[in-house]
C-alpha positions as CSV (number, residue, x, y, z in Angstrom):
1,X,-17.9,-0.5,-20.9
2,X,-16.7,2.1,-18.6
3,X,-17.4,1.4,-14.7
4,X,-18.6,4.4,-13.1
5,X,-19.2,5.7,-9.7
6,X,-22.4,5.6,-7.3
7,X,-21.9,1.7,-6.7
8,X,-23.4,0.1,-3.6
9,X,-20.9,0.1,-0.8
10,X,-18.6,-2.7,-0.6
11,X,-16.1,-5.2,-2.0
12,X,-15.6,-6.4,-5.2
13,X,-13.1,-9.5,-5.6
14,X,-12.0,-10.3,-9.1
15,X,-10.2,-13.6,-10.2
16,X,-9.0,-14.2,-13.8
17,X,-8.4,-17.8,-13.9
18,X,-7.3,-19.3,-17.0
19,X,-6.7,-23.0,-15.9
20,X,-5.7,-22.3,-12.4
21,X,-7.2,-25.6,-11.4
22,X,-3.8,-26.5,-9.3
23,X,-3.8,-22.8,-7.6
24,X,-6.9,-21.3,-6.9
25,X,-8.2,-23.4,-4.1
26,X,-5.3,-21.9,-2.0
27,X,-6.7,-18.5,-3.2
28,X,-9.7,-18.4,-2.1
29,X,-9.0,-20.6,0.8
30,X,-7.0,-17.8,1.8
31,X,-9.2,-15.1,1.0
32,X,-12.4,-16.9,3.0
33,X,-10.5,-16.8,5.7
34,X,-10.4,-12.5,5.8
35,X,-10.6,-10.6,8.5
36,X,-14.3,-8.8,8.3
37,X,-14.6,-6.2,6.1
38,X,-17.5,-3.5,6.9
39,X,-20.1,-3.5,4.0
40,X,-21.0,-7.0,1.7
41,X,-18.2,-8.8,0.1
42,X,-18.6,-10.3,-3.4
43,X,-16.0,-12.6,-4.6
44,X,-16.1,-13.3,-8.5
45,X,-14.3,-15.6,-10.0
46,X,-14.1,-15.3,-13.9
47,X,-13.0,-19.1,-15.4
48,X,-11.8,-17.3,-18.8
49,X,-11.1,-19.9,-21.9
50,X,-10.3,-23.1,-19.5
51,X,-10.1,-26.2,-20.2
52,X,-9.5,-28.3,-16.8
53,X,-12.3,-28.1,-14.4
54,X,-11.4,-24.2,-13.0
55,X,-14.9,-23.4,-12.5
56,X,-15.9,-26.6,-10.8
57,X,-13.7,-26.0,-8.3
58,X,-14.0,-22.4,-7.5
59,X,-18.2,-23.6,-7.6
60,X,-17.1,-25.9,-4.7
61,X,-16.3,-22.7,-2.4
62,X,-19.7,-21.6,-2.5
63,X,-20.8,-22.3,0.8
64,X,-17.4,-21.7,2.8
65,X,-18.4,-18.1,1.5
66,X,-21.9,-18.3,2.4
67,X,-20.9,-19.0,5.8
68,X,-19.3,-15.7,6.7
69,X,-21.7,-14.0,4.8
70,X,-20.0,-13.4,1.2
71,X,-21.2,-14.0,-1.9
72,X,-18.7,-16.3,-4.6
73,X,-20.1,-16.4,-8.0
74,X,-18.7,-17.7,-11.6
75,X,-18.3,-16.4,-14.8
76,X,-17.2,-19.1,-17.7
77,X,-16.1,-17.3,-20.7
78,X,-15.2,-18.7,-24.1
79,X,-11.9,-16.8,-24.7
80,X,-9.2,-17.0,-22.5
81,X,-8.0,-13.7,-21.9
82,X,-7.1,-11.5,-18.9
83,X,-8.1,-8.8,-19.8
84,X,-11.6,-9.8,-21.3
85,X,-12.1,-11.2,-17.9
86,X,-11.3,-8.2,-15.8
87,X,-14.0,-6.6,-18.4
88,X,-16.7,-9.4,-17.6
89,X,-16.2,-9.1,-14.3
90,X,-16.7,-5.7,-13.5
91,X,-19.9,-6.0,-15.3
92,X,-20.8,-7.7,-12.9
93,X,-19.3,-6.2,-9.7
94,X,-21.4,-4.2,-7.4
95,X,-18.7,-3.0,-5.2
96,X,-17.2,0.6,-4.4
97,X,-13.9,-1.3,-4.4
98,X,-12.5,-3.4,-6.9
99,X,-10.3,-6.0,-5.8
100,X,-8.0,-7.3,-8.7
101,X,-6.6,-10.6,-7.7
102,X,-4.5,-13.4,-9.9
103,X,-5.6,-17.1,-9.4
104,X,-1.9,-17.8,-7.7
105,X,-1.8,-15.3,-5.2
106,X,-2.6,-16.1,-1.2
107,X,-3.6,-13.1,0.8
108,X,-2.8,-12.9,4.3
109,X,-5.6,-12.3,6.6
110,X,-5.9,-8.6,6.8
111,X,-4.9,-7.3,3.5
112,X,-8.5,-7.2,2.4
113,X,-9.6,-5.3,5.3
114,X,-7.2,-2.8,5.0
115,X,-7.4,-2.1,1.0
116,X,-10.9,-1.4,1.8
117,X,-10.2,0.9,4.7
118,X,-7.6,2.5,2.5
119,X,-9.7,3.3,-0.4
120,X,-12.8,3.9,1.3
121,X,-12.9,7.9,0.2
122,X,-13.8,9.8,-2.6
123,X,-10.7,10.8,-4.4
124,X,-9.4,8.5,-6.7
125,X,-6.9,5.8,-5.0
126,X,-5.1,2.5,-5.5
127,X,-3.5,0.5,-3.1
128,X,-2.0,-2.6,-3.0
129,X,0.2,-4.7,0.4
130,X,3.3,-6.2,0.4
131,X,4.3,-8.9,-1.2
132,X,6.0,-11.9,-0.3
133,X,8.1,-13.7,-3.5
134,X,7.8,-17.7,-2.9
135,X,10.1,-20.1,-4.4
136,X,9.9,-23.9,-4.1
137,X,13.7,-24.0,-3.8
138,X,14.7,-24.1,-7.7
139,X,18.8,-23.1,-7.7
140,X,18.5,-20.5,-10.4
141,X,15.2,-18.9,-8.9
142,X,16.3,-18.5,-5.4
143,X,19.2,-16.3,-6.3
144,X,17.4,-14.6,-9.0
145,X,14.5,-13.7,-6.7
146,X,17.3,-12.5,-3.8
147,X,18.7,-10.1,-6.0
148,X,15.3,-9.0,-7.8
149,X,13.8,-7.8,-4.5
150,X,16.8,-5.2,-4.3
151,X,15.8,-3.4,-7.6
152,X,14.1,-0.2,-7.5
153,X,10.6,-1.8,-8.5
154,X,10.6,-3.7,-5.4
155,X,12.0,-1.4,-3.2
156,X,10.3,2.3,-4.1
157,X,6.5,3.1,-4.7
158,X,4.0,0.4,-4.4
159,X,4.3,-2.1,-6.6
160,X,1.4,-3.9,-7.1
161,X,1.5,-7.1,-8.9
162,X,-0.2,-10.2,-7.8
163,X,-3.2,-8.1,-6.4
164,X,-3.8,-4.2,-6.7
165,X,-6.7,-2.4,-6.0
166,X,-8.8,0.8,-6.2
167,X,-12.0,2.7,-6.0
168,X,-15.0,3.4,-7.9
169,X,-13.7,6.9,-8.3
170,X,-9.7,5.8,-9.6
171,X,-11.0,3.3,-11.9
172,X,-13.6,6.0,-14.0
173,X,-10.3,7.0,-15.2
174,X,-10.9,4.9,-18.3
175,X,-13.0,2.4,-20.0
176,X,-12.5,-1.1,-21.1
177,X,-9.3,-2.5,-20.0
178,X,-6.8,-1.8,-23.3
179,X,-5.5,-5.0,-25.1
180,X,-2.2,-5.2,-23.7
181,X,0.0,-7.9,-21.8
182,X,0.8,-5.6,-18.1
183,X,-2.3,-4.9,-16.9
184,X,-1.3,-4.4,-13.3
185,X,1.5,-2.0,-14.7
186,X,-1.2,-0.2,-16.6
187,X,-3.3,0.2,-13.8
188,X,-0.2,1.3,-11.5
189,X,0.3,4.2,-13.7
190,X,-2.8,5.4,-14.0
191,X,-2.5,7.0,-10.4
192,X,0.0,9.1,-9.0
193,X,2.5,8.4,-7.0
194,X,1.0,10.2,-4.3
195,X,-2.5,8.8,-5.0
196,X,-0.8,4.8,-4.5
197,X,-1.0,3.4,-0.8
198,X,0.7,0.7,0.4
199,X,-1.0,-0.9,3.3
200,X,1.3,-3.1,5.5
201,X,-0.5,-6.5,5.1
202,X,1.4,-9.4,3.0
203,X,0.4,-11.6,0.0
204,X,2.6,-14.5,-1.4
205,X,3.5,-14.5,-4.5
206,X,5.0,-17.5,-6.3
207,X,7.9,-16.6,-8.4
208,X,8.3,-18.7,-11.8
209,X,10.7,-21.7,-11.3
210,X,13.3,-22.6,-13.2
211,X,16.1,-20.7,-15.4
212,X,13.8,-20.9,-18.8
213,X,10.6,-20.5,-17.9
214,X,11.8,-17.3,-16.0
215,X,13.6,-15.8,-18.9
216,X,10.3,-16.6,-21.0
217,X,8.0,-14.6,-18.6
218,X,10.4,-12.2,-17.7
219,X,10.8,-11.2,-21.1
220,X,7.7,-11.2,-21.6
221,X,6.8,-8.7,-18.2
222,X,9.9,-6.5,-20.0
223,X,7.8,-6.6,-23.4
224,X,4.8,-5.6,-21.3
225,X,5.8,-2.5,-20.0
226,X,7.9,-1.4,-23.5
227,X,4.2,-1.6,-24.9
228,X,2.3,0.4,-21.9
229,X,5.3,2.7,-22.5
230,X,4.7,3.1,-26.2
231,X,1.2,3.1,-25.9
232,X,0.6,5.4,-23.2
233,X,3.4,7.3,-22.9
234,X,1.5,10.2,-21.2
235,X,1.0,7.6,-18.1
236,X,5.3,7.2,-17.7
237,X,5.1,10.6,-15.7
238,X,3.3,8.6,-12.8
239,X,6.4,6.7,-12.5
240,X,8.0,6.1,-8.9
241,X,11.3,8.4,-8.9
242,X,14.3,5.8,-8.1
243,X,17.1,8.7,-7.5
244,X,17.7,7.3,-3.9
245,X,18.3,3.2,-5.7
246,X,21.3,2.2,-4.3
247,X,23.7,1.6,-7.5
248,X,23.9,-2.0,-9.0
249,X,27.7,-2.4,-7.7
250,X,26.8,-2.2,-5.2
251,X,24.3,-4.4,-4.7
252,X,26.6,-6.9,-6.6
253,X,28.8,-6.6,-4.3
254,X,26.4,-7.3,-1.5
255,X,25.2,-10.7,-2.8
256,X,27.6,-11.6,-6.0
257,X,26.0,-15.0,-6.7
258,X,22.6,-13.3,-7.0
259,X,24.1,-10.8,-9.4
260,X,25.2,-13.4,-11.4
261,X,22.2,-15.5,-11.6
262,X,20.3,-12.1,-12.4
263,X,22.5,-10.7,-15.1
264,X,22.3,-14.0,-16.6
265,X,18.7,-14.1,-16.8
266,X,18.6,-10.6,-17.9
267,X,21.1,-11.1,-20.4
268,X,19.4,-14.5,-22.2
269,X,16.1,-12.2,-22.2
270,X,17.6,-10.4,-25.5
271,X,18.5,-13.8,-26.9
272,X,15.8,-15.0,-30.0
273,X,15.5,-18.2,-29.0
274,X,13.5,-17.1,-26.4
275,X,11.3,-14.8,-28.7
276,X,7.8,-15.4,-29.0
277,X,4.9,-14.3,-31.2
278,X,3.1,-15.7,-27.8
279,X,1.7,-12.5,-25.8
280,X,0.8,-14.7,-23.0
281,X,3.6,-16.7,-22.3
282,X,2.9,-18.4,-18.8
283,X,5.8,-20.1,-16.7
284,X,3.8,-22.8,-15.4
């Protein structure tokens, strides 16, 4: 089902959450307590395939929503997939902006303002803020994340994952979400580089802890965009340019323990034990 334009004014939140009992009262803790945003705010919360008590809990948050004037509803679904629920949930979004928001993912207070101020035109735009890699202090994750934030995907373009969104206008660019594991880099690519704004608020974004679990989902993020790259390869041109990315000896040189850690990672990606017929290999 395509989404099309001419939507009431306003925000649309959407939150996959696949057995995020443990996470998602932090996330929409954090997003209740927004800055205003001109026009209604929905937040819909889309319990895909669960088998803890997701729903119940995000239920719970009803009235702290109520309060300031928001509306929270849930969707349960049967099947537990991502992409399924960004499909159910725009069915059921009213909003001239779609908000695309994982279950793990705190927003500071006003990134939701300003994604809406930011895509509040006509043209077609996405947007997304700045994000903030957490670690709980795992050895191999620390230095891993150091050195990660220096690549070109972190440092050029806008990068979007954790929470992206756009409007009514950018997301008429196509239909049904495709069946494929990076959504977010999907969506990214859809849009120029020149049609992508970064606003300057922050979101925290946990980063996967510990040295196998990180090679598992990391390989499985590099298996992501090989497909989106294969699939759509007519999207690729809307990639950010990285001529201006500082060389890797560099970097290396800068912070030699983090290169170590992250060639090491990189490296055990390519090894099969960590091959998986699993599409949807999650880290926690």
């Amino acid at each position: 089902m395509a989404v099309t334009s001419g939507a009431i004014k306003g925000v649309s939140v959407l939150i996959p959450a696949h057995n995020e009992a443990d996470w998602l009262p932090a996330c929409l803790s954090a997003l209740c307590a927004s800055e205003p945003v001109a026009g209604p705010v929905e937040v819909i919360v889309i319990a895909n395939g669960c088998s803890d008590n997701t729903a119940e809990i995000a239920a719970k948050s009803t009235l702290d929503f109520e309060a300031r004037g928001w509306v929270l509803n849930v969707i349960e679904l049967t099947q537990g997939s991502k992409l399924g629920a960004w499909n159910a949930g725009e069915g059921a979004a009213g909003g001239e902006v779609l908000v695309y928001l994982d279950a793990d993912v705190r927003v500071s207070p006003p990134l939701l303002r300003q994604l809406a101020e930011a895509l509040g035109k006509d043209a077609p735009r996405y947007a997304s803020g700045l994000p903030k890699v957490t670690t709980s202090g795992n050895w191999v994750t620390r230095h891993y994340t150091r050195f990660w934030q220096t690549t070109a995907f972190m440092t050029h373009g806008v990068p979007g994952f954790g929470i992206f969104a756009m409007n009514r206008a950018g997301r008429a660019r196509w239909g049904d979400w495709p069946d494929i594991i990076s959504d977010d880099t999907f969506a990214r690519l859809n849009f120029t580089p020149d049609e992508r704004i970064a606003v300057p608020a922050t979101y925290d974004w946990p980063m996967i802890e510990g040295y196998v679990p990180l090679v598992r989902v990391r390989r499985r993020q590099d298996v992501g965009v090989a497909e989106v790259t294969q699939l759509f390869p007519d999207l690729m041109r809307n990639d950010d340019s990285h001529d201006q990315m500082r060389p890797f000896w560099r970097r290396a040189v800068a912070d030699p323990l983090g290169a170590l850690v992250f060639l090491a990672v990189r490296l055990a990606i390519h090894a099969p034990v960590f091959r998986s017929s699993n599409r949807w290999v999650r880290g926690r």
